[in-house]
N, C-alpha and C positions, 0 to 999 in steps of 0.2 A: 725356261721352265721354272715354274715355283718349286722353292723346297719348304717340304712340311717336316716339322717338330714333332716326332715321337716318341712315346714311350712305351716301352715294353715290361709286363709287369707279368709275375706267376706265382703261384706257391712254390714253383717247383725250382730250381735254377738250372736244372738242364734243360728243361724246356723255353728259357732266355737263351741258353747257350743254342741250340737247335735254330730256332727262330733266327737269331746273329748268322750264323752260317749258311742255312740254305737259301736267304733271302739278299740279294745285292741291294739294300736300304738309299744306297746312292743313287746308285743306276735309277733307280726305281721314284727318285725322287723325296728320296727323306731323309733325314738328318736325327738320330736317333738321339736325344738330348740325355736321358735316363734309363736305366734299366731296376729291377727290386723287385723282391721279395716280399714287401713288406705294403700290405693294403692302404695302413693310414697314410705311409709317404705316397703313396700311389694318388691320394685325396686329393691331398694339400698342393702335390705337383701340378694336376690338372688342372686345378680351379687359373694357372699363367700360363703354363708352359706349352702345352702340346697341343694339336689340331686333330690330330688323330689319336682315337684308345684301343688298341687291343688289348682283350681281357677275357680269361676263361672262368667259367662260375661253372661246378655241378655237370662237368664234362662239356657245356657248351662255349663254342666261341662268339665273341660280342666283338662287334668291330664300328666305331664309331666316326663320324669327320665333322670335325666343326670347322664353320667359316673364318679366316681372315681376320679378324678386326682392323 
């Protein structure tokens, strides 16, 4: 099974903490590299690290997967 790089990013930090708990990220196949608060690291992280974004904007969820390289 491939494992995928990602990150988990919010305003909120109980909402990373939530996310970490109810979701087995192993099991499931991912490797959770970073977690934050903070938007601009959230940028600068994705442009290497992760294949997958979840991200909440204005009440909605955004869920993204990049390929491989």
């Amino acid at each position: 099974m491939n494992i995928y790089k990602a990150i988990i990013a919010d305003d909120e930090e109980w909402a990373i903490k939530d996310l970490l708990a109810i979701i087995d990220w192993k099991k499931q196949g991912f490797e959770i590299v970073k977690t934050t608060t903070n938007s601009n690291e959230v940028l600068e992280i994705l442009k290497n690290a992760a294949n997958i974004e979840i991200y909440e904007t204005n009440e909605k969820v955004y869920i993204s997967v990049k390929p491989l390289e």
